[in-house]
C-alpha positions in Angstrom: 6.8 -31.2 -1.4 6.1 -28.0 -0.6 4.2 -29.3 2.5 6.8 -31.3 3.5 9.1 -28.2 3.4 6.7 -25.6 5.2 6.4 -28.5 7.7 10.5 -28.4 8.2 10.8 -24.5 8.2 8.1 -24.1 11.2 9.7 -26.7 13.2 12.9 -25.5 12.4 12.6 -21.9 13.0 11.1 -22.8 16.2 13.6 -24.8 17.6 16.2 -22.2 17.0 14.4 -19.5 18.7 13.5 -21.1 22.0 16.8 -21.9 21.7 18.2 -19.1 21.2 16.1 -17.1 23.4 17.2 -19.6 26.5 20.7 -18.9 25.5 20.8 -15.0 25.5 18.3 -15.2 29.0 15.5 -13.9 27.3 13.4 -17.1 28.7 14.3 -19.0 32.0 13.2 -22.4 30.9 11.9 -24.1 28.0 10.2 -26.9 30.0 6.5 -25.2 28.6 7.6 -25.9 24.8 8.2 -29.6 26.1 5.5 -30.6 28.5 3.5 -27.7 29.1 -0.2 -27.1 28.8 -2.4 -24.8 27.2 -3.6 -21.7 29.2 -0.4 -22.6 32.1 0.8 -19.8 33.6 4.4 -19.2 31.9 7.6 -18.6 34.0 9.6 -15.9 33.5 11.7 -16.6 36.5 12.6 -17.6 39.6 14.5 -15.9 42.4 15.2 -15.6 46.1 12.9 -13.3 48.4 15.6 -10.9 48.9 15.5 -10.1 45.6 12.1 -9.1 45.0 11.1 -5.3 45.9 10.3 -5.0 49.7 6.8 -4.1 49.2 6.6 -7.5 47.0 8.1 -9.6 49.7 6.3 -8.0 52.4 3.2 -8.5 50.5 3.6 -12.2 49.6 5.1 -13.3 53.6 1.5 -11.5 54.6 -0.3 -12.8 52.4 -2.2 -16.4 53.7 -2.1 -17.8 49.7 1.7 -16.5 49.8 0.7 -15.0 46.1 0.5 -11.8 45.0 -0.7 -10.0 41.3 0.9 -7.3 39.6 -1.9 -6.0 37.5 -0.9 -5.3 34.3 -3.4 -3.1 31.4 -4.9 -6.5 30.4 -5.7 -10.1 32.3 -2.8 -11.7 30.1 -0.6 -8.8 31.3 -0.8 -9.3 35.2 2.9 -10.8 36.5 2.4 -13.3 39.5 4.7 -14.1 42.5 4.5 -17.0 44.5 6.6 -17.4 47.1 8.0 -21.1 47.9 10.4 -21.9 50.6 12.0 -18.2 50.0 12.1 -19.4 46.8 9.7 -16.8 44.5 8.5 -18.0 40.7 7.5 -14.9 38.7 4.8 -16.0 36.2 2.6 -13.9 33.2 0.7 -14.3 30.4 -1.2 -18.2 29.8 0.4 -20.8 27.1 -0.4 -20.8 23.9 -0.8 -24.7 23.1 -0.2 -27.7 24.9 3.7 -28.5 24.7 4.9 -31.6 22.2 4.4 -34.2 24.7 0.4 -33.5 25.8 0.1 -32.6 22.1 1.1 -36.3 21.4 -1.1 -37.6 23.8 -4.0 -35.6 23.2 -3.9 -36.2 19.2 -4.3 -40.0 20.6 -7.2 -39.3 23.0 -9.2 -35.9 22.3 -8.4 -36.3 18.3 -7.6 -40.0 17.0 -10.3 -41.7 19.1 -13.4 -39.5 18.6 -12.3 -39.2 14.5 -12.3 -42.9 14.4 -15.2 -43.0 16.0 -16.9 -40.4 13.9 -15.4 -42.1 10.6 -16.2 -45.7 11.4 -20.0 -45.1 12.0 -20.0 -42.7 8.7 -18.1 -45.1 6.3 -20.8 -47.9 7.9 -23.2 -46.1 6.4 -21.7 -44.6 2.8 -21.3 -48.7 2.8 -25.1 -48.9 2.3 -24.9 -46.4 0.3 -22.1 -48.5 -2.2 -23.6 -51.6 -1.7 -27.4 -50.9 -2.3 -26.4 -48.8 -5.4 -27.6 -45.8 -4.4 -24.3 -44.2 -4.5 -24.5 -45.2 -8.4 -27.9 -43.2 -9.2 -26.9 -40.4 -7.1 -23.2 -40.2 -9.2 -25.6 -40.6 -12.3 -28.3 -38.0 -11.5 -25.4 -35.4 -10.7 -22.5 -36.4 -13.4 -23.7 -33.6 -15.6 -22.6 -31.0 -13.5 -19.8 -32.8 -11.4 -17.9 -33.6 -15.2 -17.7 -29.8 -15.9 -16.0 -29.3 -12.8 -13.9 -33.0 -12.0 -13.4 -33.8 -15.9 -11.0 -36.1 -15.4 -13.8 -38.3 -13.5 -15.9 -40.6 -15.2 -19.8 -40.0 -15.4 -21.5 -42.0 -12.6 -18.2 -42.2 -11.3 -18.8 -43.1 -7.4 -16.6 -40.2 -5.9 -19.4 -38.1 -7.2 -21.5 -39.1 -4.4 -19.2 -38.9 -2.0 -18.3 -35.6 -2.8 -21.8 -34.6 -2.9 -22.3 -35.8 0.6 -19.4 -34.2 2.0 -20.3 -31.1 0.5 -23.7 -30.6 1.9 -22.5 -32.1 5.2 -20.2 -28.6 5.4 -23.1 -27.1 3.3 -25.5 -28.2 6.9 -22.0 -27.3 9.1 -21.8 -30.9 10.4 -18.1 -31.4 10.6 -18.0 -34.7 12.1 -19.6 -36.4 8.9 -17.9 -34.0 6.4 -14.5 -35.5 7.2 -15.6 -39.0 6.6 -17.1 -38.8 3.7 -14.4 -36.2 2.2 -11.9 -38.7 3.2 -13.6 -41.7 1.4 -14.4 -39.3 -1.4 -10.6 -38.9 -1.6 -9.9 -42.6 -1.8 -12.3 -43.1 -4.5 -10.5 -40.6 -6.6 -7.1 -42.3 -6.1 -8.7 -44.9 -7.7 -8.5 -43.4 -11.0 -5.4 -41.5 -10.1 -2.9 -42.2 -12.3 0.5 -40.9 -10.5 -0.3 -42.5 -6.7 2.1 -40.2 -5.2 1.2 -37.5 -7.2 -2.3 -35.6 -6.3 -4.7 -35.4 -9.5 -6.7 -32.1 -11.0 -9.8 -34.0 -9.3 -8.5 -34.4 -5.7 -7.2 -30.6 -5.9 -10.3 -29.5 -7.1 -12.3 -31.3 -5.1 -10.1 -29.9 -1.5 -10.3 -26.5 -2.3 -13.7 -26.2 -2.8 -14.0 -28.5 0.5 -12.0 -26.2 2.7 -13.8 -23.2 1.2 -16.2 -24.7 3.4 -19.4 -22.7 1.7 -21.6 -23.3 5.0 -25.2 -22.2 5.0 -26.1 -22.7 9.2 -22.9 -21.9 11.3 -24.3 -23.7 14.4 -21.0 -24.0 16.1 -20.6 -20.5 16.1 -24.1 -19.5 16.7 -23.6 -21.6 20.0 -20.6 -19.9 21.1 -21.7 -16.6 20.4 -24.7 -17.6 22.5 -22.3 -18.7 25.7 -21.1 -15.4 25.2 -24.5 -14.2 25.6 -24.9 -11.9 21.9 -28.2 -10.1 21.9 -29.0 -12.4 18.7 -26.4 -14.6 18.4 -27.6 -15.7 14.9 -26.6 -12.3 13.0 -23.3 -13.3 12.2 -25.4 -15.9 9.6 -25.6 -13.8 6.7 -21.9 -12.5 6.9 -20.7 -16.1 7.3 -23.0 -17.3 4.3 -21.8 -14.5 1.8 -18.0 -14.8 2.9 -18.0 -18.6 2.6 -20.0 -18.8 -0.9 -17.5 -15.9 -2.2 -14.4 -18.4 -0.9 -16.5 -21.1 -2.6 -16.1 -19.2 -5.9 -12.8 -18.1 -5.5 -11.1 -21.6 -4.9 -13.5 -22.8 -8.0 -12.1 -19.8 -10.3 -8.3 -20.1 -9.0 -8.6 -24.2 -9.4 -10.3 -24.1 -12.7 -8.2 -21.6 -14.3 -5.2 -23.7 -13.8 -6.9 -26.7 -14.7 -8.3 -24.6 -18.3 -12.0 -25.5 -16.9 -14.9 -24.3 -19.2 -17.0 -21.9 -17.0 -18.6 -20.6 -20.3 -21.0 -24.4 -19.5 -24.6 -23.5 -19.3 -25.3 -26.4 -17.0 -21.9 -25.3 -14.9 -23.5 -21.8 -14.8 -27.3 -22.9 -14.2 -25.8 -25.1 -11.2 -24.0 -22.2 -9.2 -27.0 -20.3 -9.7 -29.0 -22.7 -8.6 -27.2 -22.6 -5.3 -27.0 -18.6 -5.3 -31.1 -19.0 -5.4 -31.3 -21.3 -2.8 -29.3 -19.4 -0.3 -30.8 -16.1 -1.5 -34.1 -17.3 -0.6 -33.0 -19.4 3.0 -31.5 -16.0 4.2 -34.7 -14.2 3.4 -36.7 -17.0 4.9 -34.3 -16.8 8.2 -34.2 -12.7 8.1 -37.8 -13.0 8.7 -37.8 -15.3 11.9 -37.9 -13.9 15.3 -34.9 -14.2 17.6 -36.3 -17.1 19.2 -37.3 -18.7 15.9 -33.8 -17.9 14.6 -32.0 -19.7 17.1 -34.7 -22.6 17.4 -34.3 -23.0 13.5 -30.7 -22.8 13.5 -30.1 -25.1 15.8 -32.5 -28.0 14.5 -32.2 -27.6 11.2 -28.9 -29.2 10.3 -29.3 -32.4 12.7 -32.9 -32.9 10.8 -31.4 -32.9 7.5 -28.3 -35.4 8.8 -30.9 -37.7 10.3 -33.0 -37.5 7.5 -30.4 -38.6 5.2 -29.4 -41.6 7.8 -32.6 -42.7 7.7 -32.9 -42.6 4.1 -30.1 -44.2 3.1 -30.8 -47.3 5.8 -34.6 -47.4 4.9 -33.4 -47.7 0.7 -30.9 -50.3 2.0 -34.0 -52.2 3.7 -35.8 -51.9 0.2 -32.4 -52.9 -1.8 -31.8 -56.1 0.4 -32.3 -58.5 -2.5 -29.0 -56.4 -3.4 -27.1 -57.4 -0.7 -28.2 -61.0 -0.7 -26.8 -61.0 -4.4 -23.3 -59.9 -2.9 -23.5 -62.7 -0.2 -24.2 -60.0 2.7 -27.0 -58.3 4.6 -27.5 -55.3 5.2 -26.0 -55.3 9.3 -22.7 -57.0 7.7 -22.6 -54.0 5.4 -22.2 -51.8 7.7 -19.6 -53.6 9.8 -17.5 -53.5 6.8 -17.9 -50.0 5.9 -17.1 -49.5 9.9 -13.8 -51.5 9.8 -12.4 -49.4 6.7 -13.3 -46.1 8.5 -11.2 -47.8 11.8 -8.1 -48.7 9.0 -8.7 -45.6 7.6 -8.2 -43.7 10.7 -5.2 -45.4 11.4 -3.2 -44.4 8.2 -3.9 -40.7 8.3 -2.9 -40.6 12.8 1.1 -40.1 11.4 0.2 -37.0 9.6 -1.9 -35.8 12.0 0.3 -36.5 15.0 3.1 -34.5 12.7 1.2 -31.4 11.5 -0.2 -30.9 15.0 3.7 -31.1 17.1 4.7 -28.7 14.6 1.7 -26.2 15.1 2.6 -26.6 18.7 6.5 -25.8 18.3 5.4 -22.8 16.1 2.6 -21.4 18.4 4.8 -21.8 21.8 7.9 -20.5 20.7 6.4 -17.1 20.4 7.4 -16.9 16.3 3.5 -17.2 15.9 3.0 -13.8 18.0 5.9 -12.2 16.8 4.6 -12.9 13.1 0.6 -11.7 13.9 1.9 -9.0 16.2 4.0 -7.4 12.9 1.5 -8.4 10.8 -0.9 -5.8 13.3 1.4 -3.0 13.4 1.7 -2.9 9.7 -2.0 -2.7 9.8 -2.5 0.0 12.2 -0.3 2.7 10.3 -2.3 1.6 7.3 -5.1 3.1 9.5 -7.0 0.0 9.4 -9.6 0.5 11.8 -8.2 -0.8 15.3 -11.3 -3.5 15.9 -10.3 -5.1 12.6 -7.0 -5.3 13.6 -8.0 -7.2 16.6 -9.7 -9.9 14.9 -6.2 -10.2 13.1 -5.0 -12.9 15.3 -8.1 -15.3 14.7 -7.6 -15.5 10.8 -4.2 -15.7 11.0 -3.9 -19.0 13.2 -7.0 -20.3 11.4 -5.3 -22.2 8.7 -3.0 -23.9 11.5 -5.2 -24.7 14.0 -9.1 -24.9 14.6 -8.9 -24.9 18.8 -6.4 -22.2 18.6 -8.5 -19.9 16.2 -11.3 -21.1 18.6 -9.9 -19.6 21.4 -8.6 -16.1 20.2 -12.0 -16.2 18.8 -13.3 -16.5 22.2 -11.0 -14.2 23.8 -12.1 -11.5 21.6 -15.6 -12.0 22.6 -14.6 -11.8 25.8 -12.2 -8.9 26.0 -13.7 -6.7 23.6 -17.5 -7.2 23.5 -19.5 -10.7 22.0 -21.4 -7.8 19.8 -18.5 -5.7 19.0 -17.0 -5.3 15.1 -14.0 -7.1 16.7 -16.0 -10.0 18.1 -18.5 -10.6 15.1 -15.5 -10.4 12.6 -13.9 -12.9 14.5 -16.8 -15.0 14.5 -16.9 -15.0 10.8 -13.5 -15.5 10.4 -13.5 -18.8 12.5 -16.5 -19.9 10.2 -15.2 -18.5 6.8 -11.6 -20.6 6.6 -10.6 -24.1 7.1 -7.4 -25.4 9.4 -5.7 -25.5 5.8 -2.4 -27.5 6.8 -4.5 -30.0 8.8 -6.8 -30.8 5.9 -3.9 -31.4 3.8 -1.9 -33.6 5.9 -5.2 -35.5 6.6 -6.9 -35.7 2.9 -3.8 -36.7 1.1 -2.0 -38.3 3.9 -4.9 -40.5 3.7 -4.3 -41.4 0.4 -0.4 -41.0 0.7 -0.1 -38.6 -2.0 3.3 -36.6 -1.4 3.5 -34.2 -4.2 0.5 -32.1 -3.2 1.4 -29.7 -6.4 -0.1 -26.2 -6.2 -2.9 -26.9 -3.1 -1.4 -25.4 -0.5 -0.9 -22.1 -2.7 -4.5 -22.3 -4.2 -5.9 -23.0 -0.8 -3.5 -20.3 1.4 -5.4 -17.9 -1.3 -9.2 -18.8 -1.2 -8.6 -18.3 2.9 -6.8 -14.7 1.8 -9.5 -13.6 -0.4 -12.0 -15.2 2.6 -10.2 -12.4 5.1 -10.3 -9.8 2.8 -14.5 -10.4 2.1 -15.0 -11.0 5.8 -13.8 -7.1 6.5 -15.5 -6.0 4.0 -19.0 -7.9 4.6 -18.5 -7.1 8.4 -17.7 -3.5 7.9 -20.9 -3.0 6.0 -23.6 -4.9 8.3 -21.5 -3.5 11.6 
């Protein structure tokens, strides 16, 4: 419900104001919101070549390209004039997004397709996972913990596994297989869901500690800040660690005390220091490394562990064929049926996807985003805030709407302020810290087609909060 209501308010509120900023001639055209594309230089307006200053229209008739640039005090600043058959177009500043109609083909071709892809080959496998019963000793080896937490699922429950699989896959950074097998963890806890339409204590749980996203090698970001060349573009590692492991906490505290958990459980309290200890004693192993035995670790580390649990899972399936015999299959057909749920799979969720993704559009184009994160910086600088804080702003601000567009502020502040500047190592962490927290929802439990999503969005809209707030601080102190 309250998705479903956010969802109408952006698009709404949107609408209205390119509307109404067409209508008063604050914008000449609204054709960018439509079928614009990202980083497209924006019109502000077009006029005759009598109209332009004389040195402007000297400038441009001179000129061989028939363009000239207006520098302005940044790049997204500088005001362009073409000239065209007398006509001139003034242009400034780059699109935000792609407008609603690339947005609609691009969820279909740089989205749908490759998730498909990703989730077919994944569920293939979790299929020899299920049908081998590994998934059932693996559910019964960590039900003592997992029932503390999810106490509404039954010991050896199989969405124990799957949840354990998608957590180290964002544990390891490897987005492309946490998705599947947070997806199929979600449809084994509708299973046991008693209201369909209604999300369970378990699948809330089990989201907000996903999109808390506790990640122990950032590789994505490592490469980026890398592009960017960063003298060692692996010390954001630490800061990303501690920030996601506190949102980890958070979204387990704010869930459970809703939920009345019992965190007073010795084997609840033995398991989170448990993983305490294990990244206390990574980050001193990694602190240790050289810079080129940083990176070389960092980048190999999380594809080893992925393979190895590939392999694994197909060599057990090669021991367990008897098991697969007994259910009139092989091992190959397995797989092929675990590949055509992922493809059904990725099907259903396309309509919330294709919706959550035209409204983040509507919202980022219209200028409401900027106006919002532009307020949102004022209010911070007469706080005092320091100013390179401030700039990072804008990353964790569109981060729970939109990975690419977090991706690219992130990005841009590399680039504009420095790769090893407070304002472009916050940023990094921020990107790493938070999830796209309207995406995940729409996808998760439009997956499932679960409508009341109760108090998620609230609980999750927090942990990514609390995320900001330790990312400043953690950043402040090791910058």
């Amino acid at each position: 419900m309250v998705l479903s209501r956010f969802w109408m308010t952006i698009v709404i509120i949107s609408a209205v104001y390119v509307l109404g900023a067409l209508a008063l001639g604050r914008s000449w055209s609204i054709d960018y919101v439509v079928n614009g594309k990202k980083d497209d230089a924006i019109t502000l307006r077009e006029v005759y070549l009598h109209q332009v200053a004389p040195a402007i229209a000297d400038s441009l008739q001179q000129s061989t390209t028939h363009k000239y640039v207006a520098h302005g005090a940044t790049a997204a600043t500088d005001t362009t004039y073409t000239l065209d058959h007398n006509i001139v177009k003034i242009t400034c500043g780059k699109q935000a997004a792609d407008g609603i109609l690339p947005t609609c083909r691009s969820a279909i071709f740089d989205l749908l397709l490759p998730l498909i892809a990703y989730l077919s080959f994944f569920c293939g496998i979790l299929q020899l996972l299920i049908d081998s019963g590994a998934s059932g000793k693996l559910a019964k080896l960590l039900s003592p913990v997992f029932v503390r937490v999810f106490p509404e699922v039954p010991a050896n429950h199989p969405a124990i596994s799957y949840m354990t699989l998608n957590f180290a896959a964002n544990f390891l950074g490897l987005d492309s297989a946490a998705t599947p097998f947070g997806l199929k963890a979600m449809e084994s806890l509708q299973e046991i869901n008693p209201e369909k339409e209604k999300a369970s204590n378990a699948q809330i749980m089990f989201l907000c500690l996903h999109a808390a996203g506790l990640t122990l090698i950032p590789t994505s970001i490592i490469g980026y800040r890398a592009a960017q060349n960063a003298q060692n573009p692996a010390d954001v590692m630490l800061p990303c660690i501690i920030t996601s492991f506190a949102g980890t906490l958070a979204a387990l505290i704010i869930v459970g005390i809703r939920q009345r958990i019992n965190f007073k459980s010795g084997v609840l309290l033995l398991a989170i220091g448990a993983i305490a200890g294990l990244l206390a004693g990574l980050m001193w192993y990694i602190l240790r490394l050289g810079p080129l035995e940083k990176n070389h670790f960092t980048a190999n580390v999380s594809n080893i562990i992925l393979l190895s649990i590939i392999l694994s899972i197909v060599v057990y399936a090669f021991w367990q064929e008897k098991a697969f015999t007994a259910q009139g299959k092989n091992v190959f057909s397995s797989f092929v049926d675990g590949v055509s749920s992922g493809l059904q799979t990725g099907t259903t969720i396309f309509p919330y996807i294709l919706g959550m993704l035209v409204a983040i559009s509507l919202f980022r184009n219209s200028g409401v985003f900027t106006l919002i994160s532009d307020g949102l910086a004022q209010v911070f600088l007469m706080m005092h805030v320091d100013k390179g804080i401030v700039d990072a702003l804008p990353v964790a601000i569109l981060r729970p709407f939109s990975s690419s567009g977090s991706r690219g502020f992130m990005i841009d502040a590399m680039q504009t302020y420095g790769v090893d500047s407070l304002t472009g190592r916050l940023a990094s962490v921020f990107q790493c810290s938070a999830e796209t927290t309207f995406y995940v929802i729409a996808v998760y439990f439009g997956s499932v087609k679960v409508k009341n999503t109760r108090y998620t969005l609230s609980s999750m809209l927090l942990v990514d909060l609390i995320c900001v707030v330790v990312a400043i601080v953690v950043c402040s102190l090791f910058f």
